[in-house]
C-alpha positions as CSV (number, residue, x, y, z in Angstrom):
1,X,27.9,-4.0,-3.0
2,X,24.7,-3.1,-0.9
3,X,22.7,-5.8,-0.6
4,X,19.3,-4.5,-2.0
5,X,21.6,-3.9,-5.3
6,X,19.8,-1.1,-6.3
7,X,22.4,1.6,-6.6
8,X,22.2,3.5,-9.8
9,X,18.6,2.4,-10.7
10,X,15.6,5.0,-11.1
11,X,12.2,4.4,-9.4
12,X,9.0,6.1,-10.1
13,X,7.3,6.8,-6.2
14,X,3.4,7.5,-6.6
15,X,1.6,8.3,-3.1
16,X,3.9,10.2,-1.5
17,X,2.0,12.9,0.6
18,X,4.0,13.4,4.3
19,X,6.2,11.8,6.3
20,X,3.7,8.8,7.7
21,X,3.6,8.1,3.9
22,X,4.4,4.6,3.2
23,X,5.2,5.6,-0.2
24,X,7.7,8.0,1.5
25,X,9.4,5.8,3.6
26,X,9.8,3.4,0.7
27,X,11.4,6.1,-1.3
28,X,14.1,6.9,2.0
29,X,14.7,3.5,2.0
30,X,15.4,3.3,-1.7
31,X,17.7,6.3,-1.7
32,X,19.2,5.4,1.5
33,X,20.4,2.3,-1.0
34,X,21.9,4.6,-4.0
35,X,18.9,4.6,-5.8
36,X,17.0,7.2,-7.6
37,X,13.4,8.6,-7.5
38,X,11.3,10.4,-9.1
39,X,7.4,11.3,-7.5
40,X,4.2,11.9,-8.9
41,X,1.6,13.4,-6.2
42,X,-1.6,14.4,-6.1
43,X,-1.6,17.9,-5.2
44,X,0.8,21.1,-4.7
45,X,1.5,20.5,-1.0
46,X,2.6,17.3,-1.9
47,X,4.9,18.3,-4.5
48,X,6.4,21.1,-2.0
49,X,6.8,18.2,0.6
50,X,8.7,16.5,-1.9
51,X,10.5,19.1,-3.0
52,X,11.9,20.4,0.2
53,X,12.8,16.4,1.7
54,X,14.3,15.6,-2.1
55,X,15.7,18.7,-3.5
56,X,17.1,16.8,-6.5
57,X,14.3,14.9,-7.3
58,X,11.6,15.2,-9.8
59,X,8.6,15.7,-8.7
60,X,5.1,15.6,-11.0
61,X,1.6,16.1,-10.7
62,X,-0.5,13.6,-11.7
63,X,-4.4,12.4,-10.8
64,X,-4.8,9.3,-10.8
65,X,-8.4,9.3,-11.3
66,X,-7.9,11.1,-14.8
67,X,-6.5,8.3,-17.6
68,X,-5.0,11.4,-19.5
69,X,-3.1,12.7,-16.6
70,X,-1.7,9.4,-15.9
71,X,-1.2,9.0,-20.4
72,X,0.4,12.6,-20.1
73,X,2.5,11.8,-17.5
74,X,4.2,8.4,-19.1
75,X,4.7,10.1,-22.4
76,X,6.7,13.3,-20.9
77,X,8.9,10.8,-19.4
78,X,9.1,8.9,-22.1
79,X,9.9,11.7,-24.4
80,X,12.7,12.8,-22.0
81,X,14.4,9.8,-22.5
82,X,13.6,8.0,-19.0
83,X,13.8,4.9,-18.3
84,X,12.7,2.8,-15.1
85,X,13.6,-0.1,-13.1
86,X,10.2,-0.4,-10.9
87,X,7.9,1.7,-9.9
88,X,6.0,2.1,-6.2
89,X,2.0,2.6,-6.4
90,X,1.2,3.7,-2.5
91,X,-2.2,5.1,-3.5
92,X,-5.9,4.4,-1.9
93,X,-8.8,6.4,-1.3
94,X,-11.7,6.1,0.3
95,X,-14.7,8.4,0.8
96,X,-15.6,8.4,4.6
97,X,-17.4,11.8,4.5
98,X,-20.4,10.8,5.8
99,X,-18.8,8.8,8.6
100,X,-18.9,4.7,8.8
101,X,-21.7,2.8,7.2
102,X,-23.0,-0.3,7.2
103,X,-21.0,-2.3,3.8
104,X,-24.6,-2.5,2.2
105,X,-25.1,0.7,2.5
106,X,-22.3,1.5,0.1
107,X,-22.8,4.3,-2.3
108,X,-21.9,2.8,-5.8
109,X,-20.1,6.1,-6.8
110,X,-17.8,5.9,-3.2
111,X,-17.0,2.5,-4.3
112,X,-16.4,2.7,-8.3
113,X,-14.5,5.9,-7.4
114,X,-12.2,3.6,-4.5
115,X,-12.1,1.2,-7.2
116,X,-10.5,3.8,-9.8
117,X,-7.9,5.1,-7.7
118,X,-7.1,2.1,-5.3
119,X,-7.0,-0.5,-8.1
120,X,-7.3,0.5,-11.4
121,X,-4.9,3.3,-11.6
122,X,-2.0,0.5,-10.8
123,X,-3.2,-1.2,-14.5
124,X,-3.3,2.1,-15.8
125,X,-0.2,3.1,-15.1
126,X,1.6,0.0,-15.9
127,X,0.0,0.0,-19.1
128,X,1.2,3.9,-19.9
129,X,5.0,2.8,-18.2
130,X,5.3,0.0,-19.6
131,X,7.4,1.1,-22.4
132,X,9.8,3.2,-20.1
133,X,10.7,-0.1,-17.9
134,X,13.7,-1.8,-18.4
135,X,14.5,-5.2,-18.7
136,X,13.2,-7.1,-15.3
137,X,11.8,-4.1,-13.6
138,X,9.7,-4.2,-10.3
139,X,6.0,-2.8,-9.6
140,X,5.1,-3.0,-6.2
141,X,2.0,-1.5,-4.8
142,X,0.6,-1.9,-1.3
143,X,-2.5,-4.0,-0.2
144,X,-3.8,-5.2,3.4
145,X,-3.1,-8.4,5.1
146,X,-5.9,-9.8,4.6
147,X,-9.0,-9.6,2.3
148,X,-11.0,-11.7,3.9
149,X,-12.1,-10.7,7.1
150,X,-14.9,-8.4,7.1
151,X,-13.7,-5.5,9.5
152,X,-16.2,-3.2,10.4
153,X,-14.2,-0.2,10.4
154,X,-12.4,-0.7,7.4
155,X,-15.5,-0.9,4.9
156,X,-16.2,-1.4,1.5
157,X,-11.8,-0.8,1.2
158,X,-11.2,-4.4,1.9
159,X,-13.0,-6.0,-1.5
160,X,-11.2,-2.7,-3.3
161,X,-7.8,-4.5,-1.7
162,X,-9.0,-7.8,-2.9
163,X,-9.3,-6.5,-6.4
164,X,-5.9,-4.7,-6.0
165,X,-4.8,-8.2,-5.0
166,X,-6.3,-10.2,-8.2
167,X,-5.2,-7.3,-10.5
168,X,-1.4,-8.0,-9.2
169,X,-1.5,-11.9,-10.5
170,X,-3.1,-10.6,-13.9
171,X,-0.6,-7.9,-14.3
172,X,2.5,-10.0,-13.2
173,X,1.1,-12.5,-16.0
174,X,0.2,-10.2,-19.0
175,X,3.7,-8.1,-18.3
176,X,5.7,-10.9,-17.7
177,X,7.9,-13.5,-19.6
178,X,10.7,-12.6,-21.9
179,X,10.9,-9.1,-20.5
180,X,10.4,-10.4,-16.9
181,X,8.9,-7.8,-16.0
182,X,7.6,-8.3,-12.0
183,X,4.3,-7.2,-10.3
184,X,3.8,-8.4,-6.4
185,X,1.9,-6.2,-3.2
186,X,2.9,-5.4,0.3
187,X,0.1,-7.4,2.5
188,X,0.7,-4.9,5.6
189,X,-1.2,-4.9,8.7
190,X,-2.5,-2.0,10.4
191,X,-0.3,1.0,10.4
192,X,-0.2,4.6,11.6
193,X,-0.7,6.7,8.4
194,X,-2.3,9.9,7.6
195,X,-4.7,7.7,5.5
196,X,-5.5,5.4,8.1
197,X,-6.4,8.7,10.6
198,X,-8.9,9.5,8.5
199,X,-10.6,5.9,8.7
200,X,-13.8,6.8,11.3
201,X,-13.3,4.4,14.4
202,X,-9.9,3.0,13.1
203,X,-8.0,3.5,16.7
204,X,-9.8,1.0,18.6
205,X,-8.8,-1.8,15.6
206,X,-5.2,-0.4,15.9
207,X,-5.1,-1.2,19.2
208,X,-6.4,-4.4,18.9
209,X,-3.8,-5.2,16.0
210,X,-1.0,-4.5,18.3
211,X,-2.5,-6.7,21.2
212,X,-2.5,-9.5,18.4
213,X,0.7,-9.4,17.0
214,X,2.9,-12.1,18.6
215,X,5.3,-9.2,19.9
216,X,2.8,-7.2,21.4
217,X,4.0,-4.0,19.0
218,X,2.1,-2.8,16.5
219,X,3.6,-3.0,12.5
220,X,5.8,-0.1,11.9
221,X,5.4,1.8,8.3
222,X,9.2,1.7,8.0
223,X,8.7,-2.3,8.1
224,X,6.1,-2.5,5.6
225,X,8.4,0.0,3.1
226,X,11.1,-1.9,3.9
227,X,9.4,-5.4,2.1
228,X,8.5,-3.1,-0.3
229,X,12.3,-2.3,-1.3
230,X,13.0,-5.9,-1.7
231,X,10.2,-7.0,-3.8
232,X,11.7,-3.7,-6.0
233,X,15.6,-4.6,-5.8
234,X,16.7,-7.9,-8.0
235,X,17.2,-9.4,-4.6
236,X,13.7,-10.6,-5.3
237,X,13.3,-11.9,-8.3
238,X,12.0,-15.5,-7.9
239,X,9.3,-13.7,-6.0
240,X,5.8,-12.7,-8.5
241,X,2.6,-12.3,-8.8
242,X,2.3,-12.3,-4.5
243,X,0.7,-10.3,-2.2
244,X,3.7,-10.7,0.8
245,X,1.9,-10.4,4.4
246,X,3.6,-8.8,6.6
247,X,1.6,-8.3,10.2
248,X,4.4,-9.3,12.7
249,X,2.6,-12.7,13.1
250,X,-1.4,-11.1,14.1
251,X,-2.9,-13.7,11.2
252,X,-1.7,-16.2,13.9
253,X,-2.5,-15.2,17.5
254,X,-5.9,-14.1,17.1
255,X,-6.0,-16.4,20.6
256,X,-3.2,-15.4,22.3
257,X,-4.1,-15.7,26.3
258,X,-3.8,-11.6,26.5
259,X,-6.6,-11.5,24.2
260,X,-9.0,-14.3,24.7
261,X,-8.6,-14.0,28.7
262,X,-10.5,-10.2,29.3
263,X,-12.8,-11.1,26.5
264,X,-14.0,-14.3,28.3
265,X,-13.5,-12.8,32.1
266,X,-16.0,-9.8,31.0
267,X,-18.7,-12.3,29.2
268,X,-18.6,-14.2,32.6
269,X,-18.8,-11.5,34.5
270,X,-21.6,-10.0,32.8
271,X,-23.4,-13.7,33.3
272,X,-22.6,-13.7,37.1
273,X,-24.2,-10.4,37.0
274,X,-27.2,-11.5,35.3
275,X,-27.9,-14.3,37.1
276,X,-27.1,-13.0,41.1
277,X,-30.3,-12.5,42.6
C-alpha cells in the first residue's frame, strides 16, 4: 500500500491554471498516488491545459466570484452521483493593476473583491460540497507563512491570508465531528508561481526568502503540494483546523550571519563615509 493511502479516492482540484500551479502539482502528486481528480478552472485556456496534461479527467468551469457558478457546479456533481474525499482550493487574486500601493491606500473594491475569491469562495464551496464528501474527507487550501509580517510587496493579500487562516479553524469546527470532516492550509513561503510573477516588486523578496531559509534554497512549489497531499490522504488525520508552515526554516534565521553581515557592513560603511572629512 502507498503510503499517502489515497488510491481509489476522487479529489476535486480548484486553481489549476499551468504548470507553476500549486494546485497543479498537488493534483500530479495525488495521481502520481492512484488517486483521482477532477478540476474546476477559471477560464478556457485553463480547461485546455487541463485537458491536454489529464486527458481522462473532468474538467469544469467555474467562477469563483459568482455563488451560483460555484451552487451550479456542486449540484451537477451531485446529480451525477459523485462523491468526494477532499477537495484542493489553490485560488487567490489580487488586483495589482495600478502597480504597488501604500496598504492605506487600498481600494475597498480591490480588497472585498481579494476577499471574495481568496477567502470566501473556500466557505462557499464547502458549504455547496459538502453533501458530496464522504465520510472523513480533507479540504485543504493554501495560505502564506505568515500573516503577521507586514511585507511591503505583498499588500493588502496578507490580512486576505489571515482571514483565509481564521475561516480554516471555523470551517474545520462547523464541518467537523461525527462526519469528521477535516479543513487545515498550506503555510508556504515564497514560491515561484505564475501568481506570484504578477506581484509588482516580488523578485527582490524572493531573493531574500532564499537567503533566509536555513539551506540557502528557496521553497520549491513541488514541496508546498506535497504537504498539501498529506493533509488530503488519511495519513493525516489527527491533524485539523492548522495552517502547516512550511518555509524550509526562514521564520527562524531571519539573523543568519549571511544576512545580518552585508546589512550591517553597508550601514557602517555608509557612516564612515559620512563622517570622513
Amino acid at each position: 500500500m502507498d503510503f499517502l493511502d489515497v488510491r481509489g479516492k476522487k479529489f476535486m482540484v480548484f486553481g489549476v491554471a499551468n504548470r507553476k500551479s500549486v494546485a497543479f502539482h498537488i493534483a500530479e502528486t495525488l495521481r502520481g498516488n492512484g488517486a483521482e481528480t477532477v478540476f474546476s478552472v477559471l477560464l478556457e485556456e485553463h480547461a485546455a491545459f487541463c485537458a491536454k496534461r489529464f486527458p481522462d479527467a473532468a474538467v469544469h468551469l467555474c467562477d469563483l466570484s459568482k455563488e451560483s457558478d460555484i451552487a451550479e457546479l456542486a449540484e451537477k456533481r451531485k446529480e451525477a452521483g459523485e462523491e468526494l474525499d477532499g477537495i484542493v482550493h489553490s485560488v487567490a487574486f489580487a488586483n495589482f493593476a495600478d502597480g504597488a500601493k501604500p496598504f492605506h491606500y487600498t481600494k475597498k473594491e480591490d480588497f472585498l473583491h481579494s476577499v471574495d475569491v481568496s477567502c470566501y469562495s473556500l466557505i462557499n464551496i464547502a458549504r455547496e460540497f459538502r453533501p458530496i464528501l464522504r465520510q472523513n474527507s480533507s479540504i485543504v487550501t493554501i495560505s502564506i507563512s505568515t500573516t503577521g509580517m507586514a511585507a511591503q510587496s505583498y499588500g493588502y493579500m496578507a490580512p486576505v491570508k489571515a482571514a483565509l487562516d481564521s475561516s480554516v479553524k471555523f470551517l474545520a469546527k462547523s464541518l467537523g465531528g461525527a462526519n469528521g470532516v477535516r479543513v487545515n492550509a498550506v503555510g508556504a513561503s515564497l514560491l515561484k508561481t505564475s501568481s506570484s510573477a504578477g506581484i509588482p516588486g516580488y523578485v527582490e523578496p524572493y531573493i531574500f526568502a532564499e537567503k533566509a531559509t536555513i539551506r540557502k534554497k528557496a521553497l520549491e512549489t513541488q514541496e508546498a503540494a506535497d504537504v498539501a497531499a498529506f493533509l488530503l490522504s488519511p495519513k493525516s488525520s489527527g491533524i485539523n483546523a492548522q495552517t502547516l508552515v512550511v518555509d524550509a526554516g526562514m521564520s527562524v534565521n531571519y539573523f543568519d550571519d549571511e544576512i545580518v553581515k552585508p546589512t550591517v557592513n553597508a550601514a557602517t560603511g555608509v557612516e564612515r563615509r559620512a563622517k570622513a572629512p
